[in-house]
N, C-alpha and C positions, 0 to 999 in steps of 0.2 A: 500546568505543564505536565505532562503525560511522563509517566518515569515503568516502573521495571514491568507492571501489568496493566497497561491502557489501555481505557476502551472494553470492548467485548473479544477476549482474546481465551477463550474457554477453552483449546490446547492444554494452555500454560497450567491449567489446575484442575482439571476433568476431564476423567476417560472416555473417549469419545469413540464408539464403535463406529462411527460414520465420517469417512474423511474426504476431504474436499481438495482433489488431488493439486488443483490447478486455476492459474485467473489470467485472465489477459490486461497487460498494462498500455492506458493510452495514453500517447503522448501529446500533450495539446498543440504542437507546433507542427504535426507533422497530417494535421487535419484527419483523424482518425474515425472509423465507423465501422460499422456492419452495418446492412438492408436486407431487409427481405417484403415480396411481394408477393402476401398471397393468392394463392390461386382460385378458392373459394371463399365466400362469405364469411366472416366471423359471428357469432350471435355479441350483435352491436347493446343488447340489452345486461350481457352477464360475463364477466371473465374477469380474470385474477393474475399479478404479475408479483413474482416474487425476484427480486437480487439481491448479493450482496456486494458492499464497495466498499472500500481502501480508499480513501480521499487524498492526495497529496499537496501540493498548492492551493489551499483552503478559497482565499478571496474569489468569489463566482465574479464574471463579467455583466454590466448591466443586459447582456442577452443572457442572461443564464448558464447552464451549462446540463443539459438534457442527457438522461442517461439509458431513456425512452419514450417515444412520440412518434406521431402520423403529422404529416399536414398533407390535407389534398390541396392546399391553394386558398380553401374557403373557409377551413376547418380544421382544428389540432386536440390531439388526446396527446397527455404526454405526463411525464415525472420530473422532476427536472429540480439541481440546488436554484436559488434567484438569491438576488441584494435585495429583493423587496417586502416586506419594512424592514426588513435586514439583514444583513449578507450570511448568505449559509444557511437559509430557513429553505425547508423541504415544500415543493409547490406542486402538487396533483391536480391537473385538470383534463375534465372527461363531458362532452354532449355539453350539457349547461349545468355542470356542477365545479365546485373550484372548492380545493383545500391548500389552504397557504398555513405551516406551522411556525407558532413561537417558537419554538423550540430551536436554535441554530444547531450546525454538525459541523467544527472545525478543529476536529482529533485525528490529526493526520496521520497518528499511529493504530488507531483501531480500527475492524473492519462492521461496519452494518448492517443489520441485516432489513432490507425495507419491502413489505407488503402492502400494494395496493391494488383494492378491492372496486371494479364495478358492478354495482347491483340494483339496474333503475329499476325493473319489477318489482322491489322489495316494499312493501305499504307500509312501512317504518321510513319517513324521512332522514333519517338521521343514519340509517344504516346504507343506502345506496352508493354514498362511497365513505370506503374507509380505507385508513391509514395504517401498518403495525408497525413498527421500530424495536428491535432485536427482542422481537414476543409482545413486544405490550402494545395494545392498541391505544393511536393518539389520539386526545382530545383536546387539548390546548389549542385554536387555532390563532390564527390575526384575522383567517379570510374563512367564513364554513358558509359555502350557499351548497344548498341541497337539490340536487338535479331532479327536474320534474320525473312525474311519476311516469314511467315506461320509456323516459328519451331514451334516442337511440346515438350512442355514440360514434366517432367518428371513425374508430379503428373499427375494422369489422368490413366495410366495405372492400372492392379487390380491382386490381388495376394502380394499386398506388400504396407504395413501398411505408414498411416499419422503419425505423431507424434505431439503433443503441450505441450508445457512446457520441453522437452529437448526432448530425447531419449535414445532408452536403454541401449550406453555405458556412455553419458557424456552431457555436453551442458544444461543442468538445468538451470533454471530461477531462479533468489530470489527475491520473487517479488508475488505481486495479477494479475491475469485475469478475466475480464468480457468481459461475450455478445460478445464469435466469432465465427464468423459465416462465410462460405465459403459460395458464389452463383455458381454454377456449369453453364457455360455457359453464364454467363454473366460477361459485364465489366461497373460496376458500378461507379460512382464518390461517395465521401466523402458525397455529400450532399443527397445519398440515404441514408444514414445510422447519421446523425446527422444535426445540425442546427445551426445557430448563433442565440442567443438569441435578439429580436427584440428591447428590451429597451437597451442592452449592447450589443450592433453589436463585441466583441473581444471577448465573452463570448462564447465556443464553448461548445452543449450538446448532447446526446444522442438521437434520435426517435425510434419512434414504427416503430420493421422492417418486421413484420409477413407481410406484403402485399408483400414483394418480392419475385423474382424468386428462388427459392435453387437448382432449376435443381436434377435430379435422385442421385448424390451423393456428394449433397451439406449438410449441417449441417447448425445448429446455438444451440448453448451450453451457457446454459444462468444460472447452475449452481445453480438453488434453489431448486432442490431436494439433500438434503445432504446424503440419501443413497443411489444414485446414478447419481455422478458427473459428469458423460461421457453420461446422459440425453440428447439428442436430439431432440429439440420442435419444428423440422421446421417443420414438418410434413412428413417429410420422416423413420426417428426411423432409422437412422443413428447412432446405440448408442457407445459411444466410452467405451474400456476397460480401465479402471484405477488401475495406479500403483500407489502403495506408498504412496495414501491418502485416508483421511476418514472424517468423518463427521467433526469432529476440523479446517478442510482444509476449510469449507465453511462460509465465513465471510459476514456481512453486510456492511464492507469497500466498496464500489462501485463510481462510476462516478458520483451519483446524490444523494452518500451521503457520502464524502471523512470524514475517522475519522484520529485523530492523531496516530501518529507511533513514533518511537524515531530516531532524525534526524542520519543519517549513516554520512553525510558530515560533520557534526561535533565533530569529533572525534580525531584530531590532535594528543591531551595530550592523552586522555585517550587509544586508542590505542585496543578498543575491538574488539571481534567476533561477529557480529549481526547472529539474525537469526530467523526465523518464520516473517518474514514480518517486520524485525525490532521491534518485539514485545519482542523478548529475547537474552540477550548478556552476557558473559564471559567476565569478566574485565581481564586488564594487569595488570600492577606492579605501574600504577602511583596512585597518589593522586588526581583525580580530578572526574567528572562527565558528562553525557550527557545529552541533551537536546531535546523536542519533536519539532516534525514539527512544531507547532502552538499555535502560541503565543494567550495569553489571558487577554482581557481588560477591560470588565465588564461582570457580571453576577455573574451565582454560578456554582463549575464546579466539576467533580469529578472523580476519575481514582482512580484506584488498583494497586497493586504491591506483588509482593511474592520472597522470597530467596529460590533458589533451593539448594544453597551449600555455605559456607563462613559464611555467618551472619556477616558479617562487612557491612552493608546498611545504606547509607544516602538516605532518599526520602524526597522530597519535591518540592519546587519552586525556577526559579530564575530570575532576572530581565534582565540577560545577556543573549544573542542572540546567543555567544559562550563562553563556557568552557574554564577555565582558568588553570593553572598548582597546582591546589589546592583543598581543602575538599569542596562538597557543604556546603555553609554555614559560610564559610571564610569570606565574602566580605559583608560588606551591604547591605540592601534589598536582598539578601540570604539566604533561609529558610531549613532545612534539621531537620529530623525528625531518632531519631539513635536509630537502635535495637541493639548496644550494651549499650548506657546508657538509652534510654528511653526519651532521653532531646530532645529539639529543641535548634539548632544555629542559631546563625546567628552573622555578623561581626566578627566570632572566640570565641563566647561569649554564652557559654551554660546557658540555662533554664533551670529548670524540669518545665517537662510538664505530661509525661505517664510512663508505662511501656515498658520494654524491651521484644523482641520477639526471637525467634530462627526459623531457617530453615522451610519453610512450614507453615508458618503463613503468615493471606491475610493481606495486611493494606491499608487500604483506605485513601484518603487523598481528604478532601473540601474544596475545596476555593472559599468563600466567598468576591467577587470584589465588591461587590455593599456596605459592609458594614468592607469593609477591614481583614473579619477575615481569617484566617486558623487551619482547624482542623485535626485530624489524628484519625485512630481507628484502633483497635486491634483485628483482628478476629469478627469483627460485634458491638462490644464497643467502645462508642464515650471514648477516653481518656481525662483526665481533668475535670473530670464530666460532661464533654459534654459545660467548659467555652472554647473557643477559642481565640488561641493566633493570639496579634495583627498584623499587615503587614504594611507596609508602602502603604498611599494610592497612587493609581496607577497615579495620577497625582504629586506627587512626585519620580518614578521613572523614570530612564534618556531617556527611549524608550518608556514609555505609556503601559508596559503590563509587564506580567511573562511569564514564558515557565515551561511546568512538567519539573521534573528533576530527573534523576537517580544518585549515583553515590557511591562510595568506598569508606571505612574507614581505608582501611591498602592495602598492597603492595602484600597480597596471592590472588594471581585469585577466582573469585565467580561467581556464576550462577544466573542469577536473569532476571524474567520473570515482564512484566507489561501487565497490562490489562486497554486499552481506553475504553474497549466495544465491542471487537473481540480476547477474550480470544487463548493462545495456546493449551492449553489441558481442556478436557471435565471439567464442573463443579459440585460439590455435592447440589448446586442451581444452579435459573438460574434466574436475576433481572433485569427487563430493569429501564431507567429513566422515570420522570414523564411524556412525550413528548414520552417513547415507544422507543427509542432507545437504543442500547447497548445491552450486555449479562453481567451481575457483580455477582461473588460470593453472594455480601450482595445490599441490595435496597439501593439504593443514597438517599431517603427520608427520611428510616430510622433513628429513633434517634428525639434529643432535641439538638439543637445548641444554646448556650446562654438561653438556656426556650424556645426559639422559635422551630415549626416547620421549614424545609425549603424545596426545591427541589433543589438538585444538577444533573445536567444531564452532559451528556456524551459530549468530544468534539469531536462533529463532527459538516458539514459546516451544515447540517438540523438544528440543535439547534445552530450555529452560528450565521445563519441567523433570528433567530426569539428572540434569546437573546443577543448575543455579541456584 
């Protein structure tokens, strides 16, 4: 279960001169893509596609779920997660070569970083295609045929369009992309396009890739223009056409600054729908709640939440790493915050604390680890008069932190959207933290906590590292 540094999150502990401003998140419901078609030939014998991805709703559909590929109709080059021989293994296929890895990728908190390589010219069998995963080149396969010597692959040809992030019957991602980039004619290694960080040699991070080759109909889509996503800055104006997204689609989730999501793997009990990048989910019929990628051990910290449908909402914190068959709030050091009474829980044991809210109401929630408090607010209102209620301190809880928490108050399905800092849908403000990160309905500073001012910022590894 992925806790305060999951995955490849090299932010969080290495200075990183190269940042990776931005990623676009696809929503698998809303049949999402980008295409392009190019204009001239690709060389079908040599090219190199580097991405990185943020996976969200881990289980792939038995069509896969492609995050790059061609089909002319007779013929497909693509990358793509598959269930086969098992779900979440990484499947490269190019001309008549096929890499299918053991290896599965179901860390819905880290971001990846995936290289693959075609290179039929090469008189090394075993080098024509390759694989890398956040620097290291893969060898473990299930599937390794090695594509004849000089085949000519299927991308390359022109009259008939690339695809990223699915295509246009099926094969969608749930999940963020940043910074990919195709080099036309070139067959680059892993360490053109990233680095091990020199004080934590396992720490794998992103570089500056503008010095490389892109060849005539090469790309690199690097997604910070948000009204217009299929942007191509290599210097070729390769621009790709986008379907099915829009500025909401362009997050500051990225490689070199990973924010919290709500964990998909930990869903057992509760049995939801995620969706928006794990940012919004439909409950089942149980009694219990979910929990964020990353856990929280000192500082001040602060995320949003809203009820799209139901109004039965427990939000708060918990000390447990997974969800139990019960209400947030049940259990000790268990904090829930209820828009049908307005109270806070915890041990099964209601407070008043504030007021109650209904459907389409934002509430914020700060938590205060350096001085043990937590507070709740109600559409931009610290609740309580702005006293906060107290928390067990984090050295008396059994694992040394909390995790955000979402979770249900009865047994009818509800709609409920959370906000780290990479909102789903556009806002009527728009407030970063004090540190400049995050997008929030209401300012994290905002307000009197206890009489005091404070700063609450956003979890992400960028304020991780400099506060947590």
């Amino acid at each position: 279960m992925p806790l305060i540094l999951p995955g490849n999150v090299a932010s969080a502990t290495a200075a990183t001169t190269y940042s990776i401003a931005n990623s676009c998140r696809f929503n698998y419901a809303d049949d999402p893509y980008l295409s392009f078609t190019p204009s001239s030939a690709m060389d079908t014998k040599k090219w190199t596609i580097s991405f990185w991805i943020k996976k969200a709703d881990i289980t792939e559909s038995t069509s896969g779920t492609r995050v790059i590929g061609f089909n002319d109709g007779s013929n497909e080059d693509f990358v793509e997660f598959f269930y086969d021989p098992a779900y979440d293994v990484l499947k490269f296929d190019a001309g008549d070569g096929r890499l299918v890895t053991n290896r599965i990728f179901r860390d819905p908190a880290a971001w990846y970083h995936i290289v693959a390589v075609w290179d039929s010219a090469n008189a090394t069998a075993g080098n024509r295609m390759r694989l890398y995963v956040n620097g290291v080149e893969e060898t473990s396969f299930a599937t390794d045929t090695n594509p004849s010597l000089n085949d000519d692959a299927a991308i390359g040809g022109t009259g008939s369009p690339i695809w990223i992030g699915g295509d246009e019957t099926s094969r969608n991602i749930k999940g963020y992309l940043a910074e990919i980039a195709m080099c036309d004619g070139q067959a680059y290694a892993a360490s053109d396009f990233g680095e091990f960080d020199e004080d934590s040699p396992t720490i794998w991070k992103p570089k500056d890739i503008s010095g490389l080759t892109f060849g005539t109909s090469g790309f690199w889509l690097d997604f910070e223009d948000s009204s217009a996503l299929g942007n191509d800055v290599s210097g070729n104006n390769n621009d790709w056409t986008v379907v099915n997204l829009d500025a909401t689609n362009q997050t500051t989730d990225s490689p070199t600054n990973n924010f919290c999501v709500l964990n998909s793997l930990d869903n057992y009990y509760a049995g939801v729908t995620f969706s928006e990048g794990n940012c919004k989910f439909v409950t089942g019929s149980a009694y219990t709640w979910n929990t964020g990628t990353i856990a929280l051990s000192a500082g001040k910290w602060y995320f949003e939440f809203k009820s799209v449908s139901e109004n039965q909402d427990l939000f708060g914190i918990s000390q447990n790493p997974t969800a139990s068959n019960n209400k947030l709030g049940h259990y000790a050091k268990d904090y829930s915050y209820s828009a049908y009474s307005g109270k806070i829980t915890e041990a099964a044991v209601q407070y008043t604390y504030g007021s109650t809210w209904t459907d389409g109401a934002v509430i914020g929630c700060y938590l205060d680890l350096d001085n043990s408090k937590l507070y709740f607010a109600n559409d931009g209102t610290i609740q309580n008069s702005g006293t906060g209620y107290s928390i067990q301190a984090i050295a008396d809880t059994h694992n040394g932190h909390y995790f955000p928490s979402l979770g249900d108050n009865d047994t009818a399905s509800g709609t409920y959207e959370i906000n780290f800092g990479n909102p789903v849908a556009a806002l009527s403000s728009g407030n970063t933290d004090a540190n400049g990160y995050g997008n929030f309905e209401f300012d994290p500073s905002s307000g009197t906590f206890d009489g005091a001012s404070k700063d609450f910022l956003a979890i992400c590894t960028k304020n991780l590292a400099e506060e947590g």
